[in-house]
Predicted model as a PDB file, atoms N, CA, C, CB and O in Angstrom, pLDDT in the B-factor column:
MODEL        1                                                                  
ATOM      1  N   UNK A   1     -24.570  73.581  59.663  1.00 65.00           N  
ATOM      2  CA  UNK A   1     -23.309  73.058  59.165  1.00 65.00           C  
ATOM      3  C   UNK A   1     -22.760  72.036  60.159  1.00 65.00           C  
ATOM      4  CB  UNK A   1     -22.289  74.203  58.928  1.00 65.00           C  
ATOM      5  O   UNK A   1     -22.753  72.328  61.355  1.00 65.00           O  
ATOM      6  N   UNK A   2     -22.204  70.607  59.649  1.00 76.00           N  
ATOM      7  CA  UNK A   2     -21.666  69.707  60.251  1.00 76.00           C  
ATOM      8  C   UNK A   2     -20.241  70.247  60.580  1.00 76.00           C  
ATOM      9  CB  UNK A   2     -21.770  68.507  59.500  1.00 76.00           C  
ATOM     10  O   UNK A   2     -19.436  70.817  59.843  1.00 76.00           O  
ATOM     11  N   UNK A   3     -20.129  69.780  62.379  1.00 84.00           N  
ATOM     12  CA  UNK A   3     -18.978  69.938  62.328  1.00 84.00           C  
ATOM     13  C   UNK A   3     -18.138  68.308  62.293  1.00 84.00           C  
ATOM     14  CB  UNK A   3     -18.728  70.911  63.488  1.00 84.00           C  
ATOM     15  O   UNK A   3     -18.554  67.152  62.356  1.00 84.00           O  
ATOM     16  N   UNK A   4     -16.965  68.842  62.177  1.00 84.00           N  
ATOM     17  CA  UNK A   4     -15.611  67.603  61.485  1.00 84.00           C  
ATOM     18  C   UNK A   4     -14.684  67.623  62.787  1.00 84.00           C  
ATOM     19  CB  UNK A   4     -14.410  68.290  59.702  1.00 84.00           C  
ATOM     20  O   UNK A   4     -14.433  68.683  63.362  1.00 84.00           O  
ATOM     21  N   UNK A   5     -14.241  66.515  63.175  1.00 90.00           N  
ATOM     22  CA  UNK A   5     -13.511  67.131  63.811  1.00 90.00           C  
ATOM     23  C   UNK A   5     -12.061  66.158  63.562  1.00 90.00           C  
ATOM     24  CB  UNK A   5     -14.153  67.364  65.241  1.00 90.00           C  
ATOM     25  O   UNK A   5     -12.245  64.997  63.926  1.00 90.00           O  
ATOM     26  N   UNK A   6     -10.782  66.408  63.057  1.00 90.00           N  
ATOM     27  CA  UNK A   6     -10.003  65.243  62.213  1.00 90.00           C  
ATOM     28  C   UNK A   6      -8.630  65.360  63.472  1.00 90.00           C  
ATOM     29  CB  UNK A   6      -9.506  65.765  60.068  1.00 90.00           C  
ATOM     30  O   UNK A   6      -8.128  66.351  64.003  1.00 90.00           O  
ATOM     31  N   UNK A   7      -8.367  64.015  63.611  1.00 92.00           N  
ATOM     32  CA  UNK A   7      -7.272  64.150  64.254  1.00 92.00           C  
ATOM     33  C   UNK A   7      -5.952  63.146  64.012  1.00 92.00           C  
ATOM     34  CB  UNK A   7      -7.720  64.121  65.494  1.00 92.00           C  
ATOM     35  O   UNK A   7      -4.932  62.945  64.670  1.00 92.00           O  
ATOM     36  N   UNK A   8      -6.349  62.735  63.036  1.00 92.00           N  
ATOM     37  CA  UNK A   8      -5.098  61.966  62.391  1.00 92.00           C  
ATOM     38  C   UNK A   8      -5.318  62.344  60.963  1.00 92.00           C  
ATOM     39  CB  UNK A   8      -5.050  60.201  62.620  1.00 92.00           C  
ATOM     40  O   UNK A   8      -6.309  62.950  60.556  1.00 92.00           O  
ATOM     41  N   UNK A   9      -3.887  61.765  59.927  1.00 92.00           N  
ATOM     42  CA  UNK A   9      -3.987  61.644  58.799  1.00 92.00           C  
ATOM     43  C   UNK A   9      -4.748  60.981  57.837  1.00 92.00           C  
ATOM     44  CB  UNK A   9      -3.264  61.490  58.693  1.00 92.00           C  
ATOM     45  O   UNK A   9      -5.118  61.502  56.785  1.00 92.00           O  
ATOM     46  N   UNK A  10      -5.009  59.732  58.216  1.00 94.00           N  
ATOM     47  CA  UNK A  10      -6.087  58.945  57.874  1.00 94.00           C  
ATOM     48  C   UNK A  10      -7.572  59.233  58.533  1.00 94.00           C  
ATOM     49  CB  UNK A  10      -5.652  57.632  58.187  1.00 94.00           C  
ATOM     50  O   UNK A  10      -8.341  58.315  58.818  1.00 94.00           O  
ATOM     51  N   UNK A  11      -7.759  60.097  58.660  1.00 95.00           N  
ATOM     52  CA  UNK A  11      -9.226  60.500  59.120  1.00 95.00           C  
ATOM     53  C   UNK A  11      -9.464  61.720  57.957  1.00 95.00           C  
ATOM     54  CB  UNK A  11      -9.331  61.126  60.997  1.00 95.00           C  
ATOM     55  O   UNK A  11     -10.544  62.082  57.489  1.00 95.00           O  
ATOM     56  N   UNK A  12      -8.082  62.246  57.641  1.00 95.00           N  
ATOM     57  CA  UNK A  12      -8.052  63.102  57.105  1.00 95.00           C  
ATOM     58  C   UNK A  12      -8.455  63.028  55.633  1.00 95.00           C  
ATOM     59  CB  UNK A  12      -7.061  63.477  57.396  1.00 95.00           C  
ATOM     60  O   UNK A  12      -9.098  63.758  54.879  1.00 95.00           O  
ATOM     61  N   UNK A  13      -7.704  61.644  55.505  1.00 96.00           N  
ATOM     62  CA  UNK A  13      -8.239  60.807  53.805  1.00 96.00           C  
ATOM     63  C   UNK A  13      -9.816  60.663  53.480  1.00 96.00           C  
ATOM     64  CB  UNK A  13      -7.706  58.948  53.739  1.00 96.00           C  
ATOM     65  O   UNK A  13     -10.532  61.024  52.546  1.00 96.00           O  
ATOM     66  N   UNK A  14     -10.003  60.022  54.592  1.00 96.00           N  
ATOM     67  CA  UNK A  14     -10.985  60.168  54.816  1.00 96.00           C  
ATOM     68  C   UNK A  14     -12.137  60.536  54.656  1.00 96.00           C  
ATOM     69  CB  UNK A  14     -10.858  60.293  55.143  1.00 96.00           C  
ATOM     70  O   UNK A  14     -13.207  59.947  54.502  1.00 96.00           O  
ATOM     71  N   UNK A  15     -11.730  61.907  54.722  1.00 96.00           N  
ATOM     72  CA  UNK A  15     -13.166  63.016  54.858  1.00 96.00           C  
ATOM     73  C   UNK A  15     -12.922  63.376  53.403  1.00 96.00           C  
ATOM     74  CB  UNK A  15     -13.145  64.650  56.181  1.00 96.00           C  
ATOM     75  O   UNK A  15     -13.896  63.795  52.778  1.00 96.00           O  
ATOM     76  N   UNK A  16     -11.698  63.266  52.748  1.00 96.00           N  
ATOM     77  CA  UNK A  16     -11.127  63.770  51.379  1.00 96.00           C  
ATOM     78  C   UNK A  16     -12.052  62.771  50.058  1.00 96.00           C  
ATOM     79  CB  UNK A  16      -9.117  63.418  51.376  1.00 96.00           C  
ATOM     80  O   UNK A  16     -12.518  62.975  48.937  1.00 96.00           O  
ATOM     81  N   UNK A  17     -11.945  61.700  50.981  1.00 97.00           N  
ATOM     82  CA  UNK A  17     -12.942  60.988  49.937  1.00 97.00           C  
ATOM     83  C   UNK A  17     -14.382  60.817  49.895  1.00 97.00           C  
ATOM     84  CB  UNK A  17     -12.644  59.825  49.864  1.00 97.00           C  
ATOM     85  O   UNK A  17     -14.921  60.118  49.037  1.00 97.00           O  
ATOM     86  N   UNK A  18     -15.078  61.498  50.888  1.00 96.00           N  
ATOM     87  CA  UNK A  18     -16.401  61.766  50.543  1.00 96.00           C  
ATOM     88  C   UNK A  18     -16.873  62.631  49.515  1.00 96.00           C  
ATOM     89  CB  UNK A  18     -16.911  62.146  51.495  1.00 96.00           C  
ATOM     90  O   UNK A  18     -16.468  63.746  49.186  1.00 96.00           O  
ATOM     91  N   UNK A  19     -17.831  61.906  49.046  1.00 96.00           N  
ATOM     92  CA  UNK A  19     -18.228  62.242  47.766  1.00 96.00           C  
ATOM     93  C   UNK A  19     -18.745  63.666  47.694  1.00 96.00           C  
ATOM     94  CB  UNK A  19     -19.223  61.294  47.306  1.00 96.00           C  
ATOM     95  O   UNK A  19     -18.545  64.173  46.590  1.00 96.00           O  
ATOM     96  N   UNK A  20     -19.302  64.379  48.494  1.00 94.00           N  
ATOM     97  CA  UNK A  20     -19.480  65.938  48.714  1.00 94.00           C  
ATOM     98  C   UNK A  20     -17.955  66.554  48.726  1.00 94.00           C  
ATOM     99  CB  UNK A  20     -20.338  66.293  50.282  1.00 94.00           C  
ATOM    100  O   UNK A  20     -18.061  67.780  48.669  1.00 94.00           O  
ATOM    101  N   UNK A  21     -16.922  66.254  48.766  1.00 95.00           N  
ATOM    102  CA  UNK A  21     -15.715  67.340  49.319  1.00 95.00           C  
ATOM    103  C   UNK A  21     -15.361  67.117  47.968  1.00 95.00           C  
ATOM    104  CB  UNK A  21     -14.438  67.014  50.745  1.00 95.00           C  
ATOM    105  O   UNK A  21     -15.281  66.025  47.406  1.00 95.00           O  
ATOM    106  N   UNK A  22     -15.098  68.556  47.359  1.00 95.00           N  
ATOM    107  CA  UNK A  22     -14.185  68.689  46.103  1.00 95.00           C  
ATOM    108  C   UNK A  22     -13.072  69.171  46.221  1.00 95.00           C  
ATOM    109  CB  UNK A  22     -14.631  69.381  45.154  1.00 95.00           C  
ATOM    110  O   UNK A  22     -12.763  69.786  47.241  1.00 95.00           O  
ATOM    111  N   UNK A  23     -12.045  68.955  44.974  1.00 93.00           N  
ATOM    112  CA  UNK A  23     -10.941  68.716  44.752  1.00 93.00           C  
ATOM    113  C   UNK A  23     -10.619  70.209  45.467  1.00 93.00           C  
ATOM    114  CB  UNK A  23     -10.581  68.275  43.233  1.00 93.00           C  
ATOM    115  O   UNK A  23      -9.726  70.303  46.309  1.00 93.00           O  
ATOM    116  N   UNK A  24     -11.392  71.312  45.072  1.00 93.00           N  
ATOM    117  CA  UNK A  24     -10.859  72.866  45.481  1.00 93.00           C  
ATOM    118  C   UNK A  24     -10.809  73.018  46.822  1.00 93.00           C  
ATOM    119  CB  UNK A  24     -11.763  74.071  44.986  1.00 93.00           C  
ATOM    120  O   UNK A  24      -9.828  73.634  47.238  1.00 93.00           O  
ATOM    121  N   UNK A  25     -11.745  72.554  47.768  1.00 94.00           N  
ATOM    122  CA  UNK A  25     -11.860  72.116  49.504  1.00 94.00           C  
ATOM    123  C   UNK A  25     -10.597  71.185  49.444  1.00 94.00           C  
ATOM    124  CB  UNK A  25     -13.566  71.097  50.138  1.00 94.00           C  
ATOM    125  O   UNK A  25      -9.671  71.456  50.208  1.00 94.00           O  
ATOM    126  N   UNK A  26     -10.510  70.370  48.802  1.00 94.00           N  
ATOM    127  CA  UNK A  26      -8.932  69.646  49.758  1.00 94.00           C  
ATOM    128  C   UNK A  26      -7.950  70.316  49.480  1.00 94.00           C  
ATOM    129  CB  UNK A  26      -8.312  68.069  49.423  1.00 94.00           C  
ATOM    130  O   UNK A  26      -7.054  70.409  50.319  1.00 94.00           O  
ATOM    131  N   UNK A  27      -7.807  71.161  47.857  1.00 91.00           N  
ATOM    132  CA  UNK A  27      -6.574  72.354  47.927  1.00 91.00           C  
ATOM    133  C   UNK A  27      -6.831  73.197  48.860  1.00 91.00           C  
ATOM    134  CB  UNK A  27      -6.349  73.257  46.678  1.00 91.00           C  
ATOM    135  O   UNK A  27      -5.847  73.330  49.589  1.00 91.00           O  
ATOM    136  N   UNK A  28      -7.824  73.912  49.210  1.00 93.00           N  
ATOM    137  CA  UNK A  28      -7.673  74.583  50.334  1.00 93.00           C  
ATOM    138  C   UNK A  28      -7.898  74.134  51.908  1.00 93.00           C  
ATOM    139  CB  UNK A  28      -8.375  75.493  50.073  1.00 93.00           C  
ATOM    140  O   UNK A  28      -8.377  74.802  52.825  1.00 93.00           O  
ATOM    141  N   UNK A  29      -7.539  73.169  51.915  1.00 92.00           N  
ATOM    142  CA  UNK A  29      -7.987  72.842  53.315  1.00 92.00           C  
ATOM    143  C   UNK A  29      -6.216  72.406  53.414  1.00 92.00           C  
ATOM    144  CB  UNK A  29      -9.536  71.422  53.606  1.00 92.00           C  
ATOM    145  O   UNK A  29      -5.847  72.480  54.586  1.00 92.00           O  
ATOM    146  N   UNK A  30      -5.483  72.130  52.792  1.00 90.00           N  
ATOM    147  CA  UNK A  30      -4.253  71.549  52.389  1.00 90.00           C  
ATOM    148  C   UNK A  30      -3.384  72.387  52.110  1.00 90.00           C  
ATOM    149  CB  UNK A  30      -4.315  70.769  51.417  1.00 90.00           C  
ATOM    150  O   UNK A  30      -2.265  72.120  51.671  1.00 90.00           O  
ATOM    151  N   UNK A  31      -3.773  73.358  52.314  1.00 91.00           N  
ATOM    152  CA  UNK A  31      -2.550  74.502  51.974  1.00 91.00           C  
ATOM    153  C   UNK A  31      -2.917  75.287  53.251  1.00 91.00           C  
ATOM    154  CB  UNK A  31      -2.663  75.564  50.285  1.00 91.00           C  
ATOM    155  O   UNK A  31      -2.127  76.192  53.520  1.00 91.00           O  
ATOM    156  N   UNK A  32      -4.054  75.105  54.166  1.00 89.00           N  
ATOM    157  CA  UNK A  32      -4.342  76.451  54.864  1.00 89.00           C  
ATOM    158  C   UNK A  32      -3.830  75.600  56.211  1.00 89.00           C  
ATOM    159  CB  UNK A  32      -6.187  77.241  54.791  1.00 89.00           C  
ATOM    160  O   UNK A  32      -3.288  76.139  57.177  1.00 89.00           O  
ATOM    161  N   UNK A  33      -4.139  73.982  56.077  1.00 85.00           N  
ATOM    162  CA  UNK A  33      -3.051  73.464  57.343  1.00 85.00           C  
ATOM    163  C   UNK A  33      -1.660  72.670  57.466  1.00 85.00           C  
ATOM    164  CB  UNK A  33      -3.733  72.650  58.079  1.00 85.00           C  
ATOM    165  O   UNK A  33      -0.769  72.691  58.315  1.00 85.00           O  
ATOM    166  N   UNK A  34      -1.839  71.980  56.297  1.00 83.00           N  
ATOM    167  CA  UNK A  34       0.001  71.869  56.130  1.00 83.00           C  
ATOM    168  C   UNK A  34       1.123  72.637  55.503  1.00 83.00           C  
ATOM    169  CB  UNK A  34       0.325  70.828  55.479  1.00 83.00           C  
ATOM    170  O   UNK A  34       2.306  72.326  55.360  1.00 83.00           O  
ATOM    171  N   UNK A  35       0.313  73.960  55.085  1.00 84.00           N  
ATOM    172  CA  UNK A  35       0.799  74.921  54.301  1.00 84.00           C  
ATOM    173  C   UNK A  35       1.822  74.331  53.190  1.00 84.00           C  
ATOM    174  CB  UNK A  35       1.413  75.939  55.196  1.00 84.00           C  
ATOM    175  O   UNK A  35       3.045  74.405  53.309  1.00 84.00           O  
ATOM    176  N   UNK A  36       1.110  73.698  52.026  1.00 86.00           N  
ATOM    177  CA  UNK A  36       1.851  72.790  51.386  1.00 86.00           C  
ATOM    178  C   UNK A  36       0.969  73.388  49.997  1.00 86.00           C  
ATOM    179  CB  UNK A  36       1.790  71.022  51.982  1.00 86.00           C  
ATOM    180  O   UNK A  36      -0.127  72.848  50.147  1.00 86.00           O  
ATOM    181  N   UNK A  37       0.915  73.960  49.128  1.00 86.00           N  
ATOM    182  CA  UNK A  37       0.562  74.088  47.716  1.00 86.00           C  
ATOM    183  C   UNK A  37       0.237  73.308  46.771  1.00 86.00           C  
ATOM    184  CB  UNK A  37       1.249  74.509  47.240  1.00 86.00           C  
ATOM    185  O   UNK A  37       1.267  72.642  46.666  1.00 86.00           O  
ATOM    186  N   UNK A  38      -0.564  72.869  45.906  1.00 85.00           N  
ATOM    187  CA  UNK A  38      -0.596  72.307  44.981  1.00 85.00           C  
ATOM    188  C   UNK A  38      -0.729  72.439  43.557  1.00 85.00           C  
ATOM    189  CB  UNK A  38      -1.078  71.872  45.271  1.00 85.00           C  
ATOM    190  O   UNK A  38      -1.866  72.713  43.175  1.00 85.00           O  
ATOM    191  N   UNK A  39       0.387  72.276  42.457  1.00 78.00           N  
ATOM    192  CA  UNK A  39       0.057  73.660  41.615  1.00 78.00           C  
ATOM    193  C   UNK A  39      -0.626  73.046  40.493  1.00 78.00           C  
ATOM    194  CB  UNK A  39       1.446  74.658  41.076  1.00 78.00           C  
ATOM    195  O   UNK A  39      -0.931  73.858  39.619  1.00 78.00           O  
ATOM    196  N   UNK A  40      -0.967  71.793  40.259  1.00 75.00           N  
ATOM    197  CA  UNK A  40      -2.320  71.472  39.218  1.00 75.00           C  
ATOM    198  C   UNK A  40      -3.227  71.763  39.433  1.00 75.00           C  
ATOM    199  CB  UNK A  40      -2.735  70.413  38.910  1.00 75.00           C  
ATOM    200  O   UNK A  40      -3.636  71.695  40.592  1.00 75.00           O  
ATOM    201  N   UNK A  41      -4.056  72.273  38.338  1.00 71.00           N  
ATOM    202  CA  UNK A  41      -5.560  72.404  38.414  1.00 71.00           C  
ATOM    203  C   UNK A  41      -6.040  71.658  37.738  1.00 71.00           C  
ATOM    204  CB  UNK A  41      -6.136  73.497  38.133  1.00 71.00           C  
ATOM    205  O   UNK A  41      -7.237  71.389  37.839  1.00 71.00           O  
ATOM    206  N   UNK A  42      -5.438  71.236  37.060  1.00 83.00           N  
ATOM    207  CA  UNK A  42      -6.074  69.852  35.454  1.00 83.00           C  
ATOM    208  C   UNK A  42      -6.181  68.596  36.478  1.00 83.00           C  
ATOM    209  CB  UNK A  42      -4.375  69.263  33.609  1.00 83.00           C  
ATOM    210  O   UNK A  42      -6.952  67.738  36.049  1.00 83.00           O  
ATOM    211  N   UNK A  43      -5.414  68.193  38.110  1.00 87.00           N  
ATOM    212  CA  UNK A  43      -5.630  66.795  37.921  1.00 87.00           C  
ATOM    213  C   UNK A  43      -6.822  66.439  38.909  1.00 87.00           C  
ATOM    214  CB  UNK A  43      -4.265  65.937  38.205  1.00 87.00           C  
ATOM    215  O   UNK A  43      -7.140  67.413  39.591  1.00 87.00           O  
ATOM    216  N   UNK A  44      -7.573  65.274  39.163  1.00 92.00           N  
ATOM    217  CA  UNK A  44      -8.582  64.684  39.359  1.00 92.00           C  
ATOM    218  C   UNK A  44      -8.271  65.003  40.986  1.00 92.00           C  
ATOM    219  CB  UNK A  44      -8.728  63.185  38.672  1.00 92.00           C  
ATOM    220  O   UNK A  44      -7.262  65.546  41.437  1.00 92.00           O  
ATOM    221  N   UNK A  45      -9.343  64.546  41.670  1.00 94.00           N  
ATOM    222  CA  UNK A  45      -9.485  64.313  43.133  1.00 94.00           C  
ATOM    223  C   UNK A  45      -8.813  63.512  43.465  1.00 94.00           C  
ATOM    224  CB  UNK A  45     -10.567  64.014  43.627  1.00 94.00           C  
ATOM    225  O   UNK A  45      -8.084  63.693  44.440  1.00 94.00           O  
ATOM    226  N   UNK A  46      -8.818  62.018  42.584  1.00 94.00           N  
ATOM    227  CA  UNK A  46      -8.490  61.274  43.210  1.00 94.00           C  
ATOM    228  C   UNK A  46      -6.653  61.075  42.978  1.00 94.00           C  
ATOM    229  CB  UNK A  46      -9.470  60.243  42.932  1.00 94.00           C  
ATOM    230  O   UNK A  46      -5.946  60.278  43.595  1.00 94.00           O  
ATOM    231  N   UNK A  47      -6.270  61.910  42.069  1.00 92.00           N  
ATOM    232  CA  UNK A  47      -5.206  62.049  41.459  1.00 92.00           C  
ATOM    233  C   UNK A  47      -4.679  62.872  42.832  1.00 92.00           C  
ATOM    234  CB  UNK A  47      -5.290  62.722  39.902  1.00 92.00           C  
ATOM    235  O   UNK A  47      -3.723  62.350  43.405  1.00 92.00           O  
ATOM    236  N   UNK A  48      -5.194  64.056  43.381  1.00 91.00           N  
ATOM    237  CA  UNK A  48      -4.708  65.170  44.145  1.00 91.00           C  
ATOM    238  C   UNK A  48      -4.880  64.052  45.780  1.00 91.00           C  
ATOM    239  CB  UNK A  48      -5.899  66.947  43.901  1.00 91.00           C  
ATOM    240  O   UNK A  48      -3.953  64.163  46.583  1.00 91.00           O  
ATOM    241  N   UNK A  49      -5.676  63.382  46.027  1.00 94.00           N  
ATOM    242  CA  UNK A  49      -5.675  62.504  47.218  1.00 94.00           C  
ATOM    243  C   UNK A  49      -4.174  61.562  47.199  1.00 94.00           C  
ATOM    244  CB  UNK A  49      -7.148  61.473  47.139  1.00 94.00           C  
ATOM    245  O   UNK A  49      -3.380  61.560  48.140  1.00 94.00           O  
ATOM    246  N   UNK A  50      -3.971  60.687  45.762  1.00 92.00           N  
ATOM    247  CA  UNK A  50      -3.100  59.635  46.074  1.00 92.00           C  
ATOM    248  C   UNK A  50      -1.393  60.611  46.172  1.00 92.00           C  
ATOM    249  CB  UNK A  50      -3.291  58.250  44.657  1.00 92.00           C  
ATOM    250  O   UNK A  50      -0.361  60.271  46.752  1.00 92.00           O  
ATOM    251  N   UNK A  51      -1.677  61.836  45.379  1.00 90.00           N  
ATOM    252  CA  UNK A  51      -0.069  63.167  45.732  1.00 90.00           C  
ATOM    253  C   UNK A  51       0.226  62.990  47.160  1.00 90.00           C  
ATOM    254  CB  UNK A  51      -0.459  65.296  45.555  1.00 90.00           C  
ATOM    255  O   UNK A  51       1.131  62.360  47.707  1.00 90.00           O  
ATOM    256  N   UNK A  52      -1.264  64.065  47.902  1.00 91.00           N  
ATOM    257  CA  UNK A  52      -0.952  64.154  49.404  1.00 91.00           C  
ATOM    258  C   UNK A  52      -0.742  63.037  50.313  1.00 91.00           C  
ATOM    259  CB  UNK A  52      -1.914  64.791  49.979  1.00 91.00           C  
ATOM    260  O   UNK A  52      -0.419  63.246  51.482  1.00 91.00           O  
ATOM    261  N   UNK A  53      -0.931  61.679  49.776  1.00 93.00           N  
ATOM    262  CA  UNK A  53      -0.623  60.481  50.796  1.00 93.00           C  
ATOM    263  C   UNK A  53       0.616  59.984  50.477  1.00 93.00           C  
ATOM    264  CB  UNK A  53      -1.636  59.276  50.774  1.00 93.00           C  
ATOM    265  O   UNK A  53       1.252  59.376  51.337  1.00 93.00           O  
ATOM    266  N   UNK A  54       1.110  60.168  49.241  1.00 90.00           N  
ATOM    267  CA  UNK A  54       2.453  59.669  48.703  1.00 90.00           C  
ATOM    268  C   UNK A  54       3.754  61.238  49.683  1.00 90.00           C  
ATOM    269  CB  UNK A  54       2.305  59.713  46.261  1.00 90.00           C  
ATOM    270  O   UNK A  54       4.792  61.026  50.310  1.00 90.00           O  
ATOM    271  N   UNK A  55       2.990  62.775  49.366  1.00 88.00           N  
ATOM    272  CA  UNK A  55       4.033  63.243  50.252  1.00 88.00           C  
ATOM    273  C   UNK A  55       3.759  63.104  51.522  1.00 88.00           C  
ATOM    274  CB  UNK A  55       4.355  64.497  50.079  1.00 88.00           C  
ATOM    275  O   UNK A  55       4.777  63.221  52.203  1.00 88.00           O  
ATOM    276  N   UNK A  56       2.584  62.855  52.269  1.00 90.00           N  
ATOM    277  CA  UNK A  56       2.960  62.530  53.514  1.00 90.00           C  
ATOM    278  C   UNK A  56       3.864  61.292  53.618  1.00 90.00           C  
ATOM    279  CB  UNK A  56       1.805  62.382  54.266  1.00 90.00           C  
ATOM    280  O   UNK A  56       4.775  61.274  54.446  1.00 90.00           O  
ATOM    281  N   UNK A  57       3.731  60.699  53.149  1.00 91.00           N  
ATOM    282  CA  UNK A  57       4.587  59.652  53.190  1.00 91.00           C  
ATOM    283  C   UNK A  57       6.139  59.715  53.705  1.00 91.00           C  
ATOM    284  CB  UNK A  57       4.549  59.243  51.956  1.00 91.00           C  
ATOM    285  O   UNK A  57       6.854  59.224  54.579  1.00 91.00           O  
ATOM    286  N   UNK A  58       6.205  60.627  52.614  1.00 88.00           N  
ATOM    287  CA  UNK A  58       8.050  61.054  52.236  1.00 88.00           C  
ATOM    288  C   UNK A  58       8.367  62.235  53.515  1.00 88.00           C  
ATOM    289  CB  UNK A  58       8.347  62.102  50.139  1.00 88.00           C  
ATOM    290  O   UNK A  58       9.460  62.321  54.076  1.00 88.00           O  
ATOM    291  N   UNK A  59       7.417  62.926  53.766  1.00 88.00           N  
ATOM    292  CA  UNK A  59       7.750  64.268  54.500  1.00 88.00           C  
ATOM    293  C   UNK A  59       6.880  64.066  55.661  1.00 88.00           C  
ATOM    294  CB  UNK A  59       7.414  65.738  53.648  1.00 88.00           C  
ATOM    295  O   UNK A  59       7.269  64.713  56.633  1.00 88.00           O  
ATOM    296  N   UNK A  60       6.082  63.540  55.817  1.00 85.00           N  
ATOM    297  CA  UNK A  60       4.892  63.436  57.559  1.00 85.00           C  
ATOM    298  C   UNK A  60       4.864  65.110  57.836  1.00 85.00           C  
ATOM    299  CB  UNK A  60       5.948  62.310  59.560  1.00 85.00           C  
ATOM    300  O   UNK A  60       4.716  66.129  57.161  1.00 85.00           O  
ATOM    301  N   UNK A  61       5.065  64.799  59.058  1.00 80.00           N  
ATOM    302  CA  UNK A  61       5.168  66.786  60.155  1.00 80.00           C  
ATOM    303  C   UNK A  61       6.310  67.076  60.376  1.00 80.00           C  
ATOM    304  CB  UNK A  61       4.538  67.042  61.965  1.00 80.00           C  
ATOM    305  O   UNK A  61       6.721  67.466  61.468  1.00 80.00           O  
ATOM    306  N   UNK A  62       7.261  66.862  58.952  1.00 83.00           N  
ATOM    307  CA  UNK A  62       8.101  67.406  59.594  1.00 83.00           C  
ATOM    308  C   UNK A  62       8.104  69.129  59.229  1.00 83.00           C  
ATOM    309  CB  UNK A  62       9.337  66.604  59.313  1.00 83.00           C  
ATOM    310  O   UNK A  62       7.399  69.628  58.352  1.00 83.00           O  
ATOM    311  N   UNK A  63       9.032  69.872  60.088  1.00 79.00           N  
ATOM    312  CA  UNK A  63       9.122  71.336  59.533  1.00 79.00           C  
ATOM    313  C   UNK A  63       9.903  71.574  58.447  1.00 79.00           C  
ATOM    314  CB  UNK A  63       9.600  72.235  60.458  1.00 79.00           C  
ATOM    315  O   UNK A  63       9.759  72.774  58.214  1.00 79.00           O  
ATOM    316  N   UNK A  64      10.761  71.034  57.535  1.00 83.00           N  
ATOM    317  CA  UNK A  64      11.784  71.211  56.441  1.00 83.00           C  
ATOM    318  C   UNK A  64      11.615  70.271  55.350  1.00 83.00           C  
ATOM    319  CB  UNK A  64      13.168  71.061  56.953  1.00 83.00           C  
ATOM    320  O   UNK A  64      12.341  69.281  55.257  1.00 83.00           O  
ATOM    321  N   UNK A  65      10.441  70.601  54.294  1.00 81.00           N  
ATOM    322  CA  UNK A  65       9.560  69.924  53.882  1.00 81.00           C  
ATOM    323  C   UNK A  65       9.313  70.903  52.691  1.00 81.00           C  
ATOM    324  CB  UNK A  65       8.488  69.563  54.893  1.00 81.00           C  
ATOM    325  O   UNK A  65       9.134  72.088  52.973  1.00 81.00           O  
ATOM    326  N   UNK A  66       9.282  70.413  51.062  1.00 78.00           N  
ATOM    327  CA  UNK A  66       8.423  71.131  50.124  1.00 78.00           C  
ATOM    328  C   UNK A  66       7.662  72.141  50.144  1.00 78.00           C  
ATOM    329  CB  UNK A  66       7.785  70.566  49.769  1.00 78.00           C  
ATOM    330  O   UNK A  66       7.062  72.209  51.216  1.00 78.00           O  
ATOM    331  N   UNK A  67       7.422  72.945  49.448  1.00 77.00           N  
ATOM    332  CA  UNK A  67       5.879  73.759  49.584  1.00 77.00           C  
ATOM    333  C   UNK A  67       5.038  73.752  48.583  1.00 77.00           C  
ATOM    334  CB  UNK A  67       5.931  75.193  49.798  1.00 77.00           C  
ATOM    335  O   UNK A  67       4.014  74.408  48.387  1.00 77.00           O  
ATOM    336  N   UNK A  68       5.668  72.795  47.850  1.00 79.00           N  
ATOM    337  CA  UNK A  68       4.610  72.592  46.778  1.00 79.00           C  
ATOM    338  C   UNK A  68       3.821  71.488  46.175  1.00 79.00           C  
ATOM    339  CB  UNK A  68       5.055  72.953  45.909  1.00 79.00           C  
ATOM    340  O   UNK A  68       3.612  71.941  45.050  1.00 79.00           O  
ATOM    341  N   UNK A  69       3.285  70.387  46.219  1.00 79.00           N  
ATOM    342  CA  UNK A  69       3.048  68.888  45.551  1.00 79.00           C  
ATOM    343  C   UNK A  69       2.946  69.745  44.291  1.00 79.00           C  
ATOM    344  CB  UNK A  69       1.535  67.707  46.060  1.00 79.00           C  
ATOM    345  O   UNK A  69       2.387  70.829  44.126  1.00 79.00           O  
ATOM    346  N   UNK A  70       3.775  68.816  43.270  1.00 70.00           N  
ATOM    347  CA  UNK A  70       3.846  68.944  41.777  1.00 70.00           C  
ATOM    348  C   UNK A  70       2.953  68.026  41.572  1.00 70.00           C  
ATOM    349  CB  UNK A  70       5.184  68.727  41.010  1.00 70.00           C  
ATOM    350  O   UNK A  70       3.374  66.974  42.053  1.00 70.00           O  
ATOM    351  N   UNK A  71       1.794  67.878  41.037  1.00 64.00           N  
ATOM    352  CA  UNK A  71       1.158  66.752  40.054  1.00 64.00           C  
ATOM    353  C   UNK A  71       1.537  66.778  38.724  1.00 64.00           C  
ATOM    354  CB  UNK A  71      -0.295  66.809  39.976  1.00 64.00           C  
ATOM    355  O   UNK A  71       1.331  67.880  38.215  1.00 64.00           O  
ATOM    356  N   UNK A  72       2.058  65.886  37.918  1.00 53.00           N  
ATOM    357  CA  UNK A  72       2.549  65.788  36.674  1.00 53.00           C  
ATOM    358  C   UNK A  72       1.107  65.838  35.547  1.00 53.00           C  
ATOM    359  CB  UNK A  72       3.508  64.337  36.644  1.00 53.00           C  
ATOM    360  O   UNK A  72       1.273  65.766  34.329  1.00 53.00           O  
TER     361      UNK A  72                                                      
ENDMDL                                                                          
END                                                                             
């Protein structure tokens, strides 16, 4: 097993868009370190990638922050 080793946000995109990582690995990789939820299951990868860059956007690290990305 390859290891990863990510240390920014954009490294983080990154690895999100390789074509091996599925949509269920970035929900869980995304909830287990920004502890942030995502409660679609209907929407696409690339749908669930452009959510988490739009709330980092709005919220970064901070501590008083959502716990959920809504995908419509």
């Amino acid at each position: 097993m390859e290891t990863i080793k990510i240390k920014t946000f954009s490294q983080l995109i990154e690895y999100f868009n390789r074509p091996e990582v599925t949509k269920e690995q970035i929900i869980e990789i995304i909830s287990k370190s920004l502890t942030v939820f995502i409660i679609s299951t209907e929407a696409t990868k690339e749908i669930i990638i452009l959510e988490i860059i739009d709330f980092w956007a709005i919220w970064g690290n901070t501590k008083e922050r959502p716990f959920f990305i809504d995908i419509d």
